[in-house]
LUMVEX-81275 format. One record per residue (C-alpha): residue number from 1; x, y, z. Coordinates in pm, 1 decimal. Example, Ala and Ser with C-alpha at 12.3 -4.5 7.8 and 13.67 -1.06 7.14 Angstrom:
// LUMVEX-81275
[1 [1230.0 -450.0 780.0]]
[2 [1367.0 -106.0 714.0]]
***
This chain:
// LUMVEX-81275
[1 [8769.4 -255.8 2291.4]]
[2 [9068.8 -251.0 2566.5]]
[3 [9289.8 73.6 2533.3]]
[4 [9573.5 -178.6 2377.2]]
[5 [9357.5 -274.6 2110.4]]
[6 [9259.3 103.5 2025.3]]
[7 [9656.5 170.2 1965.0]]
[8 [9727.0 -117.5 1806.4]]
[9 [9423.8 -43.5 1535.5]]
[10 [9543.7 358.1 1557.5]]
[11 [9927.3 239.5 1463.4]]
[12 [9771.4 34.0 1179.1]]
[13 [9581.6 308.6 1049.9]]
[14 [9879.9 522.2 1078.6]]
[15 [10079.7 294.5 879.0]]
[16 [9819.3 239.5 608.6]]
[17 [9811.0 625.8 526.0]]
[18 [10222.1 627.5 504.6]]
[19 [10240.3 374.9 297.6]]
[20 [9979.2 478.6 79.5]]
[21 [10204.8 896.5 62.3]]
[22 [10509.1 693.6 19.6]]
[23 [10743.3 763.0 -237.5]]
[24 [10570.2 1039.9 -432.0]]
[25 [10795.5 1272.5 -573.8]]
[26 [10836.3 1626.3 -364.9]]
[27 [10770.6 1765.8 -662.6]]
[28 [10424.7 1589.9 -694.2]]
[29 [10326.9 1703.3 -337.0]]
[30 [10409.0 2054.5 -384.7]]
[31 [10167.4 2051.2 -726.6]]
[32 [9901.2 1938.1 -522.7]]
[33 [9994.9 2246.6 -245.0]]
[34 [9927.1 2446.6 -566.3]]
[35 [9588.1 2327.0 -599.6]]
[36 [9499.8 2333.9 -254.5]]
[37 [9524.6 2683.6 -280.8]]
[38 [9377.3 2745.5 -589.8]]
[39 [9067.1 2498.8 -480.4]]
[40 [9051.5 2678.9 -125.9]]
[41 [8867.9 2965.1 -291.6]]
[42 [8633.0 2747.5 -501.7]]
[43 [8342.4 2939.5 -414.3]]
[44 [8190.8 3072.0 -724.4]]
[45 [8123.6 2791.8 -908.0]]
[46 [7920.5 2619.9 -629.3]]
[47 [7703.2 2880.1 -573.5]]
[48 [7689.3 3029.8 -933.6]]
[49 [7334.0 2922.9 -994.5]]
[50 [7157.9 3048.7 -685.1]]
[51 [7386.7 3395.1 -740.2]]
[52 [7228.5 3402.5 -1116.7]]
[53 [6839.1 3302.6 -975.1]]
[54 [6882.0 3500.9 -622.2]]
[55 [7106.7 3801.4 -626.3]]
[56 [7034.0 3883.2 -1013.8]]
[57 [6709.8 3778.7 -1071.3]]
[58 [6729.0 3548.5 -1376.2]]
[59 [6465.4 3262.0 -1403.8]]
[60 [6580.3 2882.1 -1416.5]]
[61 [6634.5 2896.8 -1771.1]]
[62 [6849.8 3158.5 -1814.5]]
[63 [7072.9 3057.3 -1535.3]]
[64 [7100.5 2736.6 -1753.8]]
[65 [7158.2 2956.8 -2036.9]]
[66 [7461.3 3077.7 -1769.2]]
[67 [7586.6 2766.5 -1687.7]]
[68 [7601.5 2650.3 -1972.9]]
[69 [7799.7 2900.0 -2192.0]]
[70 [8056.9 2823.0 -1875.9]]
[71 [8061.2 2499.3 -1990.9]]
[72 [8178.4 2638.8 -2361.0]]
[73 [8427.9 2849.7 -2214.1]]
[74 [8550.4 2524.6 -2020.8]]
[75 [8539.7 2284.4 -2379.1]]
[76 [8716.9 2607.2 -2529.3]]
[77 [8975.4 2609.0 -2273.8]]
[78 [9010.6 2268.7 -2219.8]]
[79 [9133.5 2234.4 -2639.9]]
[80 [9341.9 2504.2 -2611.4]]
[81 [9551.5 2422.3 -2255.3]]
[82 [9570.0 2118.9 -2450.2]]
[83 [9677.2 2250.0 -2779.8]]
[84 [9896.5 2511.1 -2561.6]]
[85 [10077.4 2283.0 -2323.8]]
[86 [10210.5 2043.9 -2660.0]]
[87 [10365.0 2328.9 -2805.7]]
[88 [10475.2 2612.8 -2537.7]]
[89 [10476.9 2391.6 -2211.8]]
[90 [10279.2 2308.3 -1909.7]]
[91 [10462.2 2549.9 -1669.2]]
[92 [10360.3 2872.0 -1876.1]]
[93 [10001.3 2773.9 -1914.3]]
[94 [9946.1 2734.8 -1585.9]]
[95 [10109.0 3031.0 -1461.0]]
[96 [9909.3 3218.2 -1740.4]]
[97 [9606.5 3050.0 -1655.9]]
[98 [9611.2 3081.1 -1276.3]]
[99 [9695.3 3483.0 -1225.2]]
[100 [9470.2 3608.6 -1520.3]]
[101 [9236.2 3382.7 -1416.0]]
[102 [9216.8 3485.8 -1060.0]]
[103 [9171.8 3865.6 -1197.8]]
[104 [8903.3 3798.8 -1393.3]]
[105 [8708.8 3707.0 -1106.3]]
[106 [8700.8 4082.6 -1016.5]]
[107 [8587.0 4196.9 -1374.7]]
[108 [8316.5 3950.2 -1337.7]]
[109 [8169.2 4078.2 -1005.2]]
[110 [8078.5 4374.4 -1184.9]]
[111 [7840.5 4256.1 -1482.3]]
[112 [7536.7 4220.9 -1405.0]]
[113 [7344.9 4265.7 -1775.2]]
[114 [7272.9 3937.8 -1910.0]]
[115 [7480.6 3906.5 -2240.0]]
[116 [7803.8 4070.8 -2017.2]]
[117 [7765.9 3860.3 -1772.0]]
[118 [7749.0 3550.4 -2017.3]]
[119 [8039.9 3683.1 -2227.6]]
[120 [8256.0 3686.6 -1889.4]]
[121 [8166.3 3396.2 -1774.3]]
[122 [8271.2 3213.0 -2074.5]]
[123 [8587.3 3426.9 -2092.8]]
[124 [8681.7 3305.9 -1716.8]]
[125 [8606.0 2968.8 -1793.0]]
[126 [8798.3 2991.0 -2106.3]]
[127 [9144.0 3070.3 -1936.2]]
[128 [9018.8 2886.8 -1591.2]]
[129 [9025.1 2551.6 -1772.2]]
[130 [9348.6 2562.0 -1985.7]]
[131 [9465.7 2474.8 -1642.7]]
[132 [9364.3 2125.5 -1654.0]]
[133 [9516.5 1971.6 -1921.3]]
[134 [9849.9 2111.8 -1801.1]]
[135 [9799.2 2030.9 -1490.0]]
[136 [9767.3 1660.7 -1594.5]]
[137 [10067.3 1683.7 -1799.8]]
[138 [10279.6 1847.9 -1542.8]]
[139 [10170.3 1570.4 -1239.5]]
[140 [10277.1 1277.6 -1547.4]]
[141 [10551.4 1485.0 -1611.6]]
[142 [10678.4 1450.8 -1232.4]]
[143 [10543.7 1148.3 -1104.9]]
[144 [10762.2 835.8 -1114.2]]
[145 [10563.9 606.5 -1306.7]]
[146 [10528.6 340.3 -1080.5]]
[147 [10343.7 589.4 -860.7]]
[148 [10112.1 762.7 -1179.2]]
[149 [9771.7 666.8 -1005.1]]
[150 [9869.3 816.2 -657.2]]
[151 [10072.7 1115.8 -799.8]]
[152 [9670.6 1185.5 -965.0]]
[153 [9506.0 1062.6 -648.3]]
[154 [9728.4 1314.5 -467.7]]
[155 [9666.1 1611.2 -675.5]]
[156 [9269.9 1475.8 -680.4]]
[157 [9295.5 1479.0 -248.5]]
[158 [9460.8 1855.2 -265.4]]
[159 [9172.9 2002.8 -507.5]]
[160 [8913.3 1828.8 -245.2]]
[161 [9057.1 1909.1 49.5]]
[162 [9049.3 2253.9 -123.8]]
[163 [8682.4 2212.3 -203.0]]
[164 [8585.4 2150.8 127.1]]
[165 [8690.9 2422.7 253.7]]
[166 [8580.4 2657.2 -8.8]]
[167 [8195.9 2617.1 -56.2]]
[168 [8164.5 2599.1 349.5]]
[169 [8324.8 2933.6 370.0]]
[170 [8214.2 3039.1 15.6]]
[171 [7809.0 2928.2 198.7]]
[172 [7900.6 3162.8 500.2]]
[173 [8033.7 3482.8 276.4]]
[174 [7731.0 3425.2 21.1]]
[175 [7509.7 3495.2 376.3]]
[176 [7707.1 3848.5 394.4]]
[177 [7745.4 3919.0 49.7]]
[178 [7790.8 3726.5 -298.3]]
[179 [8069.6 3986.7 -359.3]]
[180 [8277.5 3843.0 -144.8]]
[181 [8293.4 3521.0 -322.3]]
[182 [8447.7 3647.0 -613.3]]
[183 [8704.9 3854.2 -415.8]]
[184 [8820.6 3565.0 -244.4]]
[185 [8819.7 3306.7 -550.1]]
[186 [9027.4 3597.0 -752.4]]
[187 [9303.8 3630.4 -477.9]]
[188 [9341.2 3225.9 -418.1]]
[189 [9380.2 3227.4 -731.9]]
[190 [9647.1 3450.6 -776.1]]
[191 [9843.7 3292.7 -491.8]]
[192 [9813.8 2992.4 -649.5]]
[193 [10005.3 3146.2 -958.5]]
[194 [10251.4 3292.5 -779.2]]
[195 [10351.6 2988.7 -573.5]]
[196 [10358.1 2752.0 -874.3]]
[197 [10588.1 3044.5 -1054.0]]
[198 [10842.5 3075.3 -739.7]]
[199 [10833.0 2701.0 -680.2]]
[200 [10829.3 2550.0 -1069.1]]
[201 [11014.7 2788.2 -1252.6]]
[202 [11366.7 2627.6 -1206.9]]
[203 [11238.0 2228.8 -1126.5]]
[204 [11297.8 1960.6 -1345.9]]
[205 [11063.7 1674.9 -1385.3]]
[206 [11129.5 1292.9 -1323.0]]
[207 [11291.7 1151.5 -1620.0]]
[208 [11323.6 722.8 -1584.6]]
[209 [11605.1 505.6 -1693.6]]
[210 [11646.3 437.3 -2041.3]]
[211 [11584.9 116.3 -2016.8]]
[212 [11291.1 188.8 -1827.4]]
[213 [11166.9 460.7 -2108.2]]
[214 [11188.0 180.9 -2338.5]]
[215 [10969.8 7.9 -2160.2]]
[216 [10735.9 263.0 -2087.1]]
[217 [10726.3 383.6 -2497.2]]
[218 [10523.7 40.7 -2565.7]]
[219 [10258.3 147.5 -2313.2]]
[220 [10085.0 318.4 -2536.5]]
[221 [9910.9 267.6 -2856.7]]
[222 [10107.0 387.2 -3218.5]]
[223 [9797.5 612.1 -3251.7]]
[224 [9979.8 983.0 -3241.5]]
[225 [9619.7 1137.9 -3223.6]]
[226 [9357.4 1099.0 -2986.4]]
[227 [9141.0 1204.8 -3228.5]]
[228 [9203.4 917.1 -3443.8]]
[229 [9214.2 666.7 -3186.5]]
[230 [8835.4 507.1 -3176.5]]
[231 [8875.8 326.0 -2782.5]]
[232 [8979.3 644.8 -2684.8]]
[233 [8736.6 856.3 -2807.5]]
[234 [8441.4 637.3 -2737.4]]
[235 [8615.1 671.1 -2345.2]]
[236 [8601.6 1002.6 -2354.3]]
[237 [8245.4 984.2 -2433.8]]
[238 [8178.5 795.4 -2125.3]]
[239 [8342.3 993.1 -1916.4]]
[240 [8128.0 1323.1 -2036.7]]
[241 [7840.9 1076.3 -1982.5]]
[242 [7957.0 1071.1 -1615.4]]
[243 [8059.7 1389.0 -1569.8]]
[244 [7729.3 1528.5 -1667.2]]
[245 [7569.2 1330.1 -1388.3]]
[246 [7813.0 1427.4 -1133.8]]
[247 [7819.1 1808.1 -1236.4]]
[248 [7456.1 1821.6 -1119.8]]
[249 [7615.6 1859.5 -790.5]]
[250 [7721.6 2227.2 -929.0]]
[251 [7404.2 2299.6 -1122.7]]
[252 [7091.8 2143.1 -999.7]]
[253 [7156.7 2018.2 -656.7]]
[254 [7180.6 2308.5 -507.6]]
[255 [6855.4 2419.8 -654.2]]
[256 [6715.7 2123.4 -529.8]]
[257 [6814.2 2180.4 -180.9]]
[258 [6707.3 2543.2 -201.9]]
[259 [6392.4 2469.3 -341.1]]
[260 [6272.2 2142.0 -178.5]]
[261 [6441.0 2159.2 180.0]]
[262 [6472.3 2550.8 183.1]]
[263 [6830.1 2513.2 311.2]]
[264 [7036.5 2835.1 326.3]]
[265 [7364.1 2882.7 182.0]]
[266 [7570.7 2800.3 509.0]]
[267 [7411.0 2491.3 464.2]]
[268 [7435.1 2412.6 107.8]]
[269 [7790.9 2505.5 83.0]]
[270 [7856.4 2247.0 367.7]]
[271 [7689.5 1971.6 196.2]]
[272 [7903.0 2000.6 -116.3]]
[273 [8184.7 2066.3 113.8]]
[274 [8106.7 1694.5 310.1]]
[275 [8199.7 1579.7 -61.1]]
[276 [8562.5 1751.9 -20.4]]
[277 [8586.6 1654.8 308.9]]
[278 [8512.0 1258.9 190.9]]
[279 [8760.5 1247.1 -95.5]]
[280 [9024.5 1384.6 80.4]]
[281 [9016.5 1143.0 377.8]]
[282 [8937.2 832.4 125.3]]
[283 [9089.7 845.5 -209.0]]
[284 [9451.0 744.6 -114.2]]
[285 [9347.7 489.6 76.9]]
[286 [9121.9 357.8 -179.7]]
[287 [9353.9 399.3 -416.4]]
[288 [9669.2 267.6 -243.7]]
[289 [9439.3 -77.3 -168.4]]
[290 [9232.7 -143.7 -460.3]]
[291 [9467.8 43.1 -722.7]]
[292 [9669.9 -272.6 -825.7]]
[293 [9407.7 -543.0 -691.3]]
[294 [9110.4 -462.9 -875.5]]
[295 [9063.8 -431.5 -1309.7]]
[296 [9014.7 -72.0 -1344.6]]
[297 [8735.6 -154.3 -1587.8]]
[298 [8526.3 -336.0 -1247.0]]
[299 [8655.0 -4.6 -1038.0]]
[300 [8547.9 236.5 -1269.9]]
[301 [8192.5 84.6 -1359.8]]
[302 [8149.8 13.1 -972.0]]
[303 [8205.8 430.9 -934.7]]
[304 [7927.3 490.3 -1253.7]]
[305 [7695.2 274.6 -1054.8]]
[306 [7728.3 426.1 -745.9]]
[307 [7664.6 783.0 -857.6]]
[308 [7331.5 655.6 -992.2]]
[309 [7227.9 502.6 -716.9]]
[310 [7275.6 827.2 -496.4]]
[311 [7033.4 1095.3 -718.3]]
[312 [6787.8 693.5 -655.3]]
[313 [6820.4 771.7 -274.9]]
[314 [6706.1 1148.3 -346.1]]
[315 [6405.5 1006.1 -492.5]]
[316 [6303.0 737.4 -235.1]]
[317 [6349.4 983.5 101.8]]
[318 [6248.1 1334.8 198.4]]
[319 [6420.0 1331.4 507.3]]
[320 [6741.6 1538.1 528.9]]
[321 [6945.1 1238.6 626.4]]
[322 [6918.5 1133.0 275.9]]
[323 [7062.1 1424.8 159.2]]
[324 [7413.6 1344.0 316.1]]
[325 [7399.6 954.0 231.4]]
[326 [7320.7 1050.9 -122.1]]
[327 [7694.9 1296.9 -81.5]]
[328 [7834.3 1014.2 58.9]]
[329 [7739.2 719.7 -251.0]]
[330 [7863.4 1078.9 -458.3]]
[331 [8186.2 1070.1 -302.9]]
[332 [8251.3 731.6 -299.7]]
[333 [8164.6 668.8 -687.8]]
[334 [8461.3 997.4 -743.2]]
[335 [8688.5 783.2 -599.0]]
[336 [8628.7 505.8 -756.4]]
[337 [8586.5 669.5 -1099.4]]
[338 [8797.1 955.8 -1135.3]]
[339 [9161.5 862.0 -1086.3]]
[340 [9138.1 554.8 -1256.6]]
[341 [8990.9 745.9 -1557.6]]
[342 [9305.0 986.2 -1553.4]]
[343 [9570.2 690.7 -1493.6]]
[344 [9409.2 533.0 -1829.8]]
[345 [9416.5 853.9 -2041.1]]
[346 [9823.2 886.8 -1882.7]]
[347 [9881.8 496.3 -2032.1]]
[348 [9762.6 584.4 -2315.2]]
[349 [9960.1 860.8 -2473.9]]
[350 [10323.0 914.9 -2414.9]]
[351 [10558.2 1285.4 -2414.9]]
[352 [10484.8 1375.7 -2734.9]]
[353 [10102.4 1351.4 -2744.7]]
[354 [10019.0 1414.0 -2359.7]]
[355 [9907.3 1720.7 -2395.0]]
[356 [9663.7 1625.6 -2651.7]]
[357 [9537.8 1323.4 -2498.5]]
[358 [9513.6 1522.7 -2143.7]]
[359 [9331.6 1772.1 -2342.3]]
[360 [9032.2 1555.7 -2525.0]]
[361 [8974.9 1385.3 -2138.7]]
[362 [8953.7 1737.4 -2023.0]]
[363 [8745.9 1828.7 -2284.4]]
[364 [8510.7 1531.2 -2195.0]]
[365 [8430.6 1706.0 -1828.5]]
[366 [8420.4 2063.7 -1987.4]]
[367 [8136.4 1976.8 -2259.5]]
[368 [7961.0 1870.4 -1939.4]]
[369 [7982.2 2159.2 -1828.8]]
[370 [7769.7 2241.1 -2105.0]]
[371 [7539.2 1950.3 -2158.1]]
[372 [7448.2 1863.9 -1757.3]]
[373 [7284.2 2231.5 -1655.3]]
[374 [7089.9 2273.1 -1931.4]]
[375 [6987.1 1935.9 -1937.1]]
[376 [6916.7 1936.9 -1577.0]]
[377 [6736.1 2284.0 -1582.6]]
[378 [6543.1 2202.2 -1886.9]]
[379 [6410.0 1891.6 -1744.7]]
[380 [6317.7 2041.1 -1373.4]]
[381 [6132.3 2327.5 -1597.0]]
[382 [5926.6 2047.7 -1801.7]]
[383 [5903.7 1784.0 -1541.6]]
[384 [6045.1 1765.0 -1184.2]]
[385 [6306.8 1707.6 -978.4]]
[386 [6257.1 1342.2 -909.5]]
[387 [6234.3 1273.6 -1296.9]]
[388 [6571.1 1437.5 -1369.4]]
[389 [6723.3 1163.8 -1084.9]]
[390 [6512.8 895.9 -1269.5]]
[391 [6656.2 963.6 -1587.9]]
[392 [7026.5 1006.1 -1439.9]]
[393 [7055.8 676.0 -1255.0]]
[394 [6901.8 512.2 -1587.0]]
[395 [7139.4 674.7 -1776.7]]
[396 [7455.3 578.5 -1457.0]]
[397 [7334.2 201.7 -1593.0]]
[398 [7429.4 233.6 -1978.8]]
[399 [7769.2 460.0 -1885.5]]
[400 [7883.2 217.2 -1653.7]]
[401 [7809.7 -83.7 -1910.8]]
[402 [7963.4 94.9 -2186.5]]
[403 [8273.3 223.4 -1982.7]]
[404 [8320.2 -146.6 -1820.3]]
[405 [8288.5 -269.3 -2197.7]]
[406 [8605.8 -13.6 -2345.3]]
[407 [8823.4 20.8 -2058.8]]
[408 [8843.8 -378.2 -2095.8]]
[409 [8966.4 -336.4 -2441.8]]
[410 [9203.3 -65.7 -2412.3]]
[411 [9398.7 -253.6 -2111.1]]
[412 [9356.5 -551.3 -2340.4]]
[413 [9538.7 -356.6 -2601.4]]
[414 [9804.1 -202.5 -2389.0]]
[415 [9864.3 -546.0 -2216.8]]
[416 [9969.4 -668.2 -2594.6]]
[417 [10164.6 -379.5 -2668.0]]
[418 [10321.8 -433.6 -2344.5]]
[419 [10406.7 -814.4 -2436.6]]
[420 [10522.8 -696.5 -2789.1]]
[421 [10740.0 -432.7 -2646.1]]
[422 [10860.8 -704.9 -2369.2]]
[423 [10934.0 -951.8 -2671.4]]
[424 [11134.8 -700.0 -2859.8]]
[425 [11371.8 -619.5 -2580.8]]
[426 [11463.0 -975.5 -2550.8]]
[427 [11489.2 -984.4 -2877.2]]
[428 [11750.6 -687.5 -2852.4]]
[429 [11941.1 -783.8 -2571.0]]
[430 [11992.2 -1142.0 -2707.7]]
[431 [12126.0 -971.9 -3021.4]]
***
């Protein structure tokens, strides 16, 4: 390729990442500086498992006991940032959430006995993960909605790009001293809080047209309650059915690459980085190409399938080289999966139920929290490895069937609600 044609195919690159970070609010960009931060010190959760089994001693079954109870503290949290951000607001929750959270890290450091250390690990989880529903809320609440999918995507590309950075240096502190990870998670998270405070506390949120509200109120469903609404909650099954496949990358994987390839933790903390690393340079771009081109019930099944295939690829290679293609099919089914699963739980509610709606789909990822360690651990203990991948690409199969199935009925339904709504406003404006 001539130097001309290397520029030519650099300026079209170029252009393809501006117009995919094109008219996002400045508001949505600086919420996603916020979680860059908080996600640069995401180094305690990665490495959580190998801290329980190495530095502490615990067998593989208690530090699924471990990981677990984080994964109550994270349902727990996930209801009540819900429940919270409805009734008191998404800006105080996550203020709340981010600077107690980051001090807990340093109470947490110090237990070592078994039923502390569970009790403050589910505590930390608890207030850790009233974040996300408010998060959600507060990216809807300043996104334009023409750009709802890339506003996520955005936030989604800050928390990698934060994640990619955190278990590689989170890998190379762990090699001094597991201390150190829980220093550094407590103070990113702190300056997190502080620069969503000085930032957020005066800004106010992107509020469209009326006639454009009008348009947007038939979006969604009459269903007030997500817990009454049977699509929805049959979704949000799914997407815990995911999510406890792709949270083995917290729990299990890195046993598995301890135990089986005898990597150390410089090296295991830049594998799960590679997965930040991916995201972040994809997602947009994915996103900004396939967002309005492709049904996201095809896009979202394509993502399921993908992550099954990858723990297939663990199974049919023991060469390290199959470690990062199996991160790479990972990374590739998130971004295929993950925004498109937000975007749908966004079109679903509307101001008065966000909150609610954002907290059930949160809820989905924090009960697997729960379900995929001691699944995972339980099965490695009575089996092996390789039969835990087995069973998680059969089970990638029936989630992405089942997801393909619902998300095809709830765009269904919007799409009529959207006619309806279209019908009525003719209707009005003839009157």
């Amino acid at each position: 390729m001539t130097s001309l044609h290397k520029s030519i195919a650099m300026k079209r690159v170029l252009l393809l990442y501006r117009n995919a970070f094109g008219g996002l609010s400045r508001a949505a960009w600086m919420m996603s500086v916020v979680m860059l931060i908080n996600r640069s010190g995401s180094m305690v959760t990665p490495f959580l498992s190998l801290y329980v089994t190495d530095m502490l001693g615990y067998n593989l079954r208690e530090a699924g006991i471990i990981l677990s109870i984080y994964g109550m503290g994270s349902v727990c949290g996930s209801f009540l940032g819900g429940w919270l951000t409805d009734r008191v607001g998404h800006f105080k929750v996550q203020f709340v959430s981010l600077t107690l959270g980051g001090s807990l890290y340093f109470l947490l450091l110090n237990l070592r006995q078994f039923e502390y250390l569970a009790a403050g690990v589910f505590i930390l989880s608890l207030v850790n993960d009233c974040l996300r529903p408010a998060n959600s809320a507060s990216i809807a609440h300043y996104a334009k909605p023409e750009n709802m999918t890339r506003a996520f995507s955005l936030n989604r590309m800050a928390i990698n790009l934060g994640f990619s950075v955190g278990p590689a240096v989170g890998g190379l502190l762990a090699a001094v001293s597991y201390r150190w990870l829980f220093v550094a998670d407590g103070l990113t998270c702190i300056g997190a809080g502080i620069f969503f405070f000085l930032y957020f506390r005066n800004r106010q949120g992107h509020r469209p047209p009326p006639k454009q509200q009008a348009s947007l109120a038939v979006k969604a469903p009459t269903v007030r309650s997500p817990y009454r609404d049977g699509y929805f909650l049959l979704f949000v099954l799914l997407c815990c059915s995911y999510a406890v496949m792709f949270f083995q990358l917290f729990s299990t994987l890195p046993l598995y690459w301890r135990r089986i390839y005898d990597l150390p933790e410089s090296q295991i903390g830049l594998l799960m980085a590679l997965n930040g690393l991916i995201v972040f340079l994809l997602e947009m771009i994915v996103v900004y190409l396939v967002g309005e081109r492709i049904r996201k019930q095809a896009l979202i099944a394509a993502g399921v399938l993908l992550l099954g295939l990858s723990f297939v690829v663990l199974n049919m290679t023991q060469h390290l080289g199959g470690l990062y293609f199996a991160m790479l099919l990972l990374s590739v089914s998130e971004i295929f999966a993950m925004p498109f699963m937000a975007t749908i739980t966004v079109e679903r509610s509307d101001e008065s139920n966000r909150g609610a709606y954002m907290g059930l789909y949160t809820i989905s990822y924090a009960a697997a929290h729960v379900i995929a360690p001691f699944m995972g651990t339980t099965i490695i203990s009575t089996y092996s490895f390789a039969t835990l991948w087995w069973a998680t690409a059969a089970l990638a199969i029936l989630t992405a069937a089942g997801s393909y199935w619902v998300v095809k009925q709830m765009e269904a339904q919007r799409k009529r609600l959207q006619d309806i709504g279209a019908t009525d406003n003719i209707a009005l404006t003839t009157a």
